[in-house]
C-alpha positions as a Markdown table, in Angstrom:
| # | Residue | x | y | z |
|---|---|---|---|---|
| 1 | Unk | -12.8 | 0.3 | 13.3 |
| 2 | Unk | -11.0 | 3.2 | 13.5 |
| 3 | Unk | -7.6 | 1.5 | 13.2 |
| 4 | Unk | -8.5 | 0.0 | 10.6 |
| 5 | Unk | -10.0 | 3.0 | 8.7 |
| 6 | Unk | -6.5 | 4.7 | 9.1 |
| 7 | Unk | -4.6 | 1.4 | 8.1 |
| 8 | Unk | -6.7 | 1.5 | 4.9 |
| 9 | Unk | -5.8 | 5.4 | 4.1 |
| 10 | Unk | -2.2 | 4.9 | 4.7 |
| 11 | Unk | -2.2 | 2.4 | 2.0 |
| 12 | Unk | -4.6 | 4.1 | -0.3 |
| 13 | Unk | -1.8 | 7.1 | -0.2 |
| 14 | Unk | 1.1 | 4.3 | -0.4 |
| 15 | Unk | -0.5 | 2.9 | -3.6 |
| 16 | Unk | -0.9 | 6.3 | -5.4 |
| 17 | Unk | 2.8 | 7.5 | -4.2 |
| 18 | Unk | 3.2 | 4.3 | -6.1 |
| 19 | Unk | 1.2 | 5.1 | -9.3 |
| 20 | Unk | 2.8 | 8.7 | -9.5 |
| 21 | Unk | 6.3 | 7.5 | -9.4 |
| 22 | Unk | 5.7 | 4.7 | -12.0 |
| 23 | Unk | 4.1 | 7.5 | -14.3 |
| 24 | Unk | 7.0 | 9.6 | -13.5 |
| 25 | Unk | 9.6 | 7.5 | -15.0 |
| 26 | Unk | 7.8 | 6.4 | -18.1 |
| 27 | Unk | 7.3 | 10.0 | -18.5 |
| 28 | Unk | 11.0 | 10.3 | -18.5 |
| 29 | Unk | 11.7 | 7.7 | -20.8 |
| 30 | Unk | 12.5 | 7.9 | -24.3 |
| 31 | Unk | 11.4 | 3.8 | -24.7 |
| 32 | Unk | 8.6 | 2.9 | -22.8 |
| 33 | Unk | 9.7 | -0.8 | -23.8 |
| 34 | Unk | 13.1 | -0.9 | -22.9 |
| 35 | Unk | 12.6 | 1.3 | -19.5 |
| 36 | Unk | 9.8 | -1.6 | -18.6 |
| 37 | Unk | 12.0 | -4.1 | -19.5 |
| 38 | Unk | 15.0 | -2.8 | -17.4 |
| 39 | Unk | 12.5 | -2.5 | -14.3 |
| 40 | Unk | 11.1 | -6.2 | -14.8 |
| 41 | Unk | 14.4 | -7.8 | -15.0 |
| 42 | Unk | 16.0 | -5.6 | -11.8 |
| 43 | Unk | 12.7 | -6.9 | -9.9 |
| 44 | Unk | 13.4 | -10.5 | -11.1 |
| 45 | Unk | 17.0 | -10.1 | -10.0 |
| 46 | Unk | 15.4 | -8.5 | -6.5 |
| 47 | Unk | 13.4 | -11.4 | -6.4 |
| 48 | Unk | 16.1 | -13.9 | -6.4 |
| 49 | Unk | 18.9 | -12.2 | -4.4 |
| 50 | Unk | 16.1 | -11.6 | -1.2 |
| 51 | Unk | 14.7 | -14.6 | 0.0 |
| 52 | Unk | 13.1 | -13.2 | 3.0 |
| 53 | Unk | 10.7 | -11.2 | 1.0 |
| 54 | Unk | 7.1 | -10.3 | 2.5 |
| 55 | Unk | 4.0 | -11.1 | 1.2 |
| 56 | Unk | 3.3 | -6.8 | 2.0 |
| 57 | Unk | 2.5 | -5.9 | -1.6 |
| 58 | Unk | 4.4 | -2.2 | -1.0 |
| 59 | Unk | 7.5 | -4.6 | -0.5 |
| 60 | Unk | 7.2 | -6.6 | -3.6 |
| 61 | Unk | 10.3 | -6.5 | -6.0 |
| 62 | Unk | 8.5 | -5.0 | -9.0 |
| 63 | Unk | 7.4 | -2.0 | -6.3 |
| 64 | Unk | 11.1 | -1.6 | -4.9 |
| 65 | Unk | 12.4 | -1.4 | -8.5 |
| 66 | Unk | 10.2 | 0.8 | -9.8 |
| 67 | Unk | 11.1 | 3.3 | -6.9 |
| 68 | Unk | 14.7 | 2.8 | -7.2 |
| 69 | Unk | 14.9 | 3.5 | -10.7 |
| 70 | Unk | 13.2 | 6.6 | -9.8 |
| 71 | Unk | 15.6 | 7.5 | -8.1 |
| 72 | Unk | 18.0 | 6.9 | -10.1 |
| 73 | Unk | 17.1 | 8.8 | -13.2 |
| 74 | Unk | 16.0 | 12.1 | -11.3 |
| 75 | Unk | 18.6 | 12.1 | -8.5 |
| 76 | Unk | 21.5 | 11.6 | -10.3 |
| 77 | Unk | 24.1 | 12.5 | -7.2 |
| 78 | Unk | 22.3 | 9.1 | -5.7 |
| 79 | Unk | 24.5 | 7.5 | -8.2 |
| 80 | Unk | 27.6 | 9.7 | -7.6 |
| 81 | Unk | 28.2 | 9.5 | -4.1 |
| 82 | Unk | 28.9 | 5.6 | -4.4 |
């Protein structure tokens, strides 16, 4: 019971670490549409590049794009030190 009382907290905070990052970079984008668009195609690509992919929904592609744009866009020197 316990276990899985703290299982379901850690995901609770997973999912709105999630939420606030997805707000974050529509926030920062000037076209909601194209920003949404360039995150659904990067997770298609994600999609088809890793096979192995879970069935963990904090591991789906749409999840790891979204983050990594993130990323991107406020941590420019990411993008730099390649």
């Amino acid at each position: 019971m316990i276990k899985t009382k703290k299982y379901n907290e850690d995901k609770i905070k997973d999912l709105q670490y999630i939420t606030y990052k997805t707000e974050e970079l529509l926030e920062l984008a000037n076209n909601r549409y194209k920003i949404t668009m360039q995150v659904a195609n990067r997770a298609k690509r994600r999609k088809y590049e890793d096979i192995d992919i879970i069935d963990d929904p904090l591991n789906k592609p749409i999840i790891r794009a979204i983050l990594e744009m993130v990323d991107e866009v406020t941590q420019p020197e990411i993008l730099n030190d390649l």
